[in-house]
N, C-alpha and C positions, 0 to 999 in steps of 0.2 A: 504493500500500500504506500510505502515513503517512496519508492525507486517512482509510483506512477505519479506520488502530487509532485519528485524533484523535474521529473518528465514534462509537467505542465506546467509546473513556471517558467523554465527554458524557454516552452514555446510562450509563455508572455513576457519576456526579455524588453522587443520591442515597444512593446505596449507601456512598460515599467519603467522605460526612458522615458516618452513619450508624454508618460503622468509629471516626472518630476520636469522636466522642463515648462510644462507650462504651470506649475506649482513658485518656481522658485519666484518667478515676478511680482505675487502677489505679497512679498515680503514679510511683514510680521514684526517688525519692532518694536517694541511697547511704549510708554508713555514715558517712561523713567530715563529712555532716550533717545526722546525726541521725535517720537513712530504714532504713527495711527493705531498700533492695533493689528491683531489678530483676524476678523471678522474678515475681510479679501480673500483670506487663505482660506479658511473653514466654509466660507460660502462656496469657493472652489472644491474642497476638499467634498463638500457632503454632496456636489452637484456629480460628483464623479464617483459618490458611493451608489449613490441613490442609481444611478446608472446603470450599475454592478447587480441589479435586484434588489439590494440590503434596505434596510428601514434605519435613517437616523435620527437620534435623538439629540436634540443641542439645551446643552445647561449651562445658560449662561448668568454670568456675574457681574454684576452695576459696578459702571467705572466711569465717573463722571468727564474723568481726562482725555478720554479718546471721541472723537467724533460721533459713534456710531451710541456711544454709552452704556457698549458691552462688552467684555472679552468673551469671549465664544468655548465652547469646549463642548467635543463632538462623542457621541458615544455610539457604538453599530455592536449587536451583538447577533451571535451564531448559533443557535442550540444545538449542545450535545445530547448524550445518552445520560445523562445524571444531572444531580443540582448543583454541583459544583461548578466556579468559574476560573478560568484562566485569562486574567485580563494582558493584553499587550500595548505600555502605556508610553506614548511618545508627546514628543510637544510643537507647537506648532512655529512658537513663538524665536524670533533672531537676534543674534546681538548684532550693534552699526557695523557697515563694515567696515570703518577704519582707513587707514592708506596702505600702501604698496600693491594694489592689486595691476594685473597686466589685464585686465578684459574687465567690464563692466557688469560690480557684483550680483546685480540683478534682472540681467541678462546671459542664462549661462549659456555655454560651450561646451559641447560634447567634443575631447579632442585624448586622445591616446589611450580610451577605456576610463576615460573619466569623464563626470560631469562635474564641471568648475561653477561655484556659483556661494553668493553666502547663503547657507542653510543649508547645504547641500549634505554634507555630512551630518550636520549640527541642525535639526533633527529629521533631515529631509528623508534621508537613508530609511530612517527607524520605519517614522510616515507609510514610505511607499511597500517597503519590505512589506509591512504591516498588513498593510491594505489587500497585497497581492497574496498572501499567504491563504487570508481567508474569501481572496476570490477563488484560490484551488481546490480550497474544500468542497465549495459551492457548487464550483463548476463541475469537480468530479462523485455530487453529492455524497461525499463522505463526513458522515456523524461521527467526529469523534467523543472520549470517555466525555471528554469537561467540553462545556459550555467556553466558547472562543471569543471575547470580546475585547473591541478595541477602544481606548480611552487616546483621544487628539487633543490636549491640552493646553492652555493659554500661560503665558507668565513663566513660566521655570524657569528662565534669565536673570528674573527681578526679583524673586521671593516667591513664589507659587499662588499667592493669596488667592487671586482670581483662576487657578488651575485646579490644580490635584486636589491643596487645601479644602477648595469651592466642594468639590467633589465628594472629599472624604466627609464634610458639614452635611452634604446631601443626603448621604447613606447611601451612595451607592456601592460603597464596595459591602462584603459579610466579612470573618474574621476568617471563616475555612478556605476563603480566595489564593489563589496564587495570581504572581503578578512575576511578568516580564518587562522589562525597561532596556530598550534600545538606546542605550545614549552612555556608553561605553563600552571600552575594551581593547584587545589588541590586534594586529594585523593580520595572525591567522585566526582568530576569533577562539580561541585557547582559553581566555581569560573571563572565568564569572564573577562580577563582582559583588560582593556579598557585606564590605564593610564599609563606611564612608567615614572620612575625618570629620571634627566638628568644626563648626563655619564660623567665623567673624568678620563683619564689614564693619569698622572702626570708619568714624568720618574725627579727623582731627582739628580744630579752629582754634586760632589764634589771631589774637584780636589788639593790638597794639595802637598806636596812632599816625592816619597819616600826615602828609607835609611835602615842600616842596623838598627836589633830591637835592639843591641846595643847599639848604638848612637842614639838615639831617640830626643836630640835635633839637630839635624843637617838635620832632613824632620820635616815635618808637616802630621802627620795621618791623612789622609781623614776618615779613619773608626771609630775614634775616633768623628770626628768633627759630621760626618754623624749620629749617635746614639743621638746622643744629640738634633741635629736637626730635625730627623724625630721625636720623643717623642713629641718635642717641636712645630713641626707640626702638630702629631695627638693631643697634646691636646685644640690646638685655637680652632683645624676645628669642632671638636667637641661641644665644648665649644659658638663658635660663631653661628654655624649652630644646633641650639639645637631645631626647634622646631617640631612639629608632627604633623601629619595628618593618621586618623584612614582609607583613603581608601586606606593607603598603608599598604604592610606588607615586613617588618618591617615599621609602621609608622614614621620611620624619617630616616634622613638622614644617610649613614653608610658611612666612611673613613677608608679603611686597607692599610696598606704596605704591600705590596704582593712582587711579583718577586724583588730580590738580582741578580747585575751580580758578575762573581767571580772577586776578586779583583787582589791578589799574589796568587803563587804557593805554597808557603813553607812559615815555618811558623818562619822563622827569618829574614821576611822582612816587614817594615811596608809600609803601602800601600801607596801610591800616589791617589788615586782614588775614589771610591766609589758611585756607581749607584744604585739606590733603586727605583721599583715603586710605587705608589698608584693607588689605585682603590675607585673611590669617585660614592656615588651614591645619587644624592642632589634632593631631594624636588622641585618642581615645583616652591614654594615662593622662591627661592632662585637663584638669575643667577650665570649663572658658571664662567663669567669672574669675578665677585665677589670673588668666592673657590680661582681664579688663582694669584688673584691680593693679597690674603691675604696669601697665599704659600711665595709670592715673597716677599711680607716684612718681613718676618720671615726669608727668608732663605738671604735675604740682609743682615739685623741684626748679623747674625749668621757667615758672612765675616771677623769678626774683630777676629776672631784664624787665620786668615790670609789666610784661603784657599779662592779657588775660586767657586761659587757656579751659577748652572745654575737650573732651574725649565722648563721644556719644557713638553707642551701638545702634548701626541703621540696618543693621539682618544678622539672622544669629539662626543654626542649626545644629545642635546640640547632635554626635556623632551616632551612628547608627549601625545594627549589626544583623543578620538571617545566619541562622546557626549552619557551616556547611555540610551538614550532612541531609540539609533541610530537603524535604521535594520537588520545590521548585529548581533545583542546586541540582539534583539526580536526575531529573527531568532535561534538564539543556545538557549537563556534564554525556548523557546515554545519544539525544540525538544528533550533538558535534559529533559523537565516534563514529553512530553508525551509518553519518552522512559524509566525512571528512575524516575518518580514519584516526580520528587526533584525539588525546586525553585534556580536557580543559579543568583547567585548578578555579580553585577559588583564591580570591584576593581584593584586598581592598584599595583605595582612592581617594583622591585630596581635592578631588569636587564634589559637586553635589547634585542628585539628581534627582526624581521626583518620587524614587526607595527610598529615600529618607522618611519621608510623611506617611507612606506606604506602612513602612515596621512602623510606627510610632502608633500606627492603627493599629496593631495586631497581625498584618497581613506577612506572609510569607512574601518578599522578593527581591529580585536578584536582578542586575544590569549587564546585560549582554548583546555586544555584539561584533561586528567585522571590522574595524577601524586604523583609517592612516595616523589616527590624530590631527587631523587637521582643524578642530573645531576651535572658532575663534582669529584666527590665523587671518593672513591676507591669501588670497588664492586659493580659499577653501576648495576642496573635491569630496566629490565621493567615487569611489571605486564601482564600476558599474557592477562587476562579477561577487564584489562584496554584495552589493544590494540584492541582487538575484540570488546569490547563495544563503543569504539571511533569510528572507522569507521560505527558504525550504527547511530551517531549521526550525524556526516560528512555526510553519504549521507541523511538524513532525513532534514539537512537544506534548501536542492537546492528547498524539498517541499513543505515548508512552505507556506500557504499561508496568 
């Protein structure tokens, strides 16, 4: 039965390029930066289920910041032989794309067995896999054990609120669900990820006084203070949270200063200001009101140039684990083998996906899938033969037995 549904995705190969290119246009940024929203893609996405036969459901959640005053989140489901469910939970939503790209990110390019595009990997891959998995089943009316449903989710960029979050408020998932999440792993698709670090988005302010760059003693440079400060943050965090665990990759903890807000406009004023974030991804041994509490004496200390200093948590996910012997974990480790030949491990990750909120429910699940890594990146791709070869793993899980 797997050899006939790998048989039928093959033949819709073309068809599964086809979908994602005209997916990736409708883009998906969210509000936090600078995007309309989700709703382009999901009104695309359900117009192309709905196609397929399927009946979809959309739950959506009030979001005063986007145009449309919704984020979208799509739900299609398949009955099996039992009341169990196996959801496969991808998201819809992209981060900007940034610079250095060579082609125009929301216009992709099909060019060496890849399609280029932002969202393409990141969660376009999952998306189509997705989709086409439980068209095989359909098509080749096979009922498998569990019950096959797909979850297209909004927000898991910015915080989930309006996604999974939304979702899990709803009730729709039970506690005996299993859950698959596309949106990691490695390049032979080897790797199930089963643990996540826990998350800190640290927004740092510093608030000093401005003045002309002339007179320089008569404000106090936030930007000035702020340099000194962040250095002197990244090298405690570092330094204090130093130790490793080989089931992650990277095995320890990572601290960046990521997003700058602009300060002045020109460049003979010194600033009054200065906002910097971090992106902390800590180890399981390690609690995060710990990371928070040692931000803030550093950045206490760092008062006496006279500015004022604030340290505020603006997202926070607490780390998360699925025991690997679990079934969701047996369930992909048995279909990688007996589709690809390969023993895939468990292991954990310094992102964050939308298994985190998943365990936190109760729910058994695990993050798998076929990946260059390119998510984020300038020049994102997705692997054409990864995306084809994922959906034949995706529907071979529901028949495990």
């Amino acid at each position: 039965m797997i050899e006939q549904i790998a048989r039928r995705i093959d033949e819709l190969r073309e068809e599964m390029i086809s979908s994602m290119l005209k997916m990736i246009p409708h883009g998906g940024i969210g509000p936090e930066n600078g995007g309309d929203g989700e709703l382009k893609k999901a009104e695309y996405l359900q117009e192309l289920i709905e196609g397929m036969g399927f009946q979809v459901e959309r739950i959506d959640s009030e979001d005063e910041r986007v145009p449309s005053g919704v984020r979208p989140n799509i739900i299609v489901r398949y009955p099996g032989r039992s009341n169990r469910n196996l959801w496969i939970v991808s998201h819809m939503d992209v981060v900007p794309p940034g610079t250095g790209w060579t082609t125009d990110p929301f216009r992709p390019v099909v060019k060496e067995g890849r399609i280029y595009g932002r969202g393409t990997e990141d969660d376009g891959q999952g998306i189509i896999s997705s989709i086409y998995a439980l068209k095989a089943l359909s098509d080749l009316e096979i009922r498998p054990e569990l019950n096959v449903n797909l979850a297209l989710v909004s927000d898991e960029e910015t915080g989930n609120k309006h996604g999974i979050i939304h979702l899990i408020s709803e009730g729709i998932f039970s506690s005996d669900d299993l859950a698959l999440v596309p949106d990691g792993g490695n390049n032979e698709g080897t790797m199930i990820e089963i643990a996540e670090k826990g998350i800190l988005w640290l927004k740092i302010t510093v608030k000093g006084k401005q003045t002309h760059a002339s007179t320089p003693d008569k404000g106090i440079n936030a930007n000035r203070v702020a340099m000194k400060l962040l250095l002197a943050i990244d090298d405690i965090l570092h330094s204090k949270f130093s130790a490793e665990d080989d089931l992650f990759d990277p095995p320890r903890s990572t601290f960046e200063p990521t997003k700058r807000e602009p300060n002045v406009e020109n460049v003979n004023t010194i600033p009054g200001i200065d906002v910097t974030y971090f992106d902390c991804r800590v180890l399981p041994k390690y609690g995060l009101d710990e990371v928070v509490s040692t931000v803030r004496e550093v950045a206490e200390a760092y008062e006496q140039y006279g500015v004022e200093i604030e340290a505020e948590v603006v997202g926070r996910n607490d780390p998360s684990f699925t025991d690997p012997k679990s079934e969701i974990v047996e369930r992909i480790k048995e279909a990688v083998k007996q589709l690809r030949g390969k023993e895939a491990k468990p292991m954990g990750i310094g992102g964050g996906t939308c298994a985190a909120h998943l365990r936190k429910a109760g729910i058994q699940a695990a993050v798998w899938m076929t990946t260059e890594e390119t998510a984020h990146q300038p020049n994102e791709y997705c692997v054409i033969d990864n995306m084809v070869e994922d959906a034949k793993v995706m529907a071979a899980v529901p028949l495990i037995g």
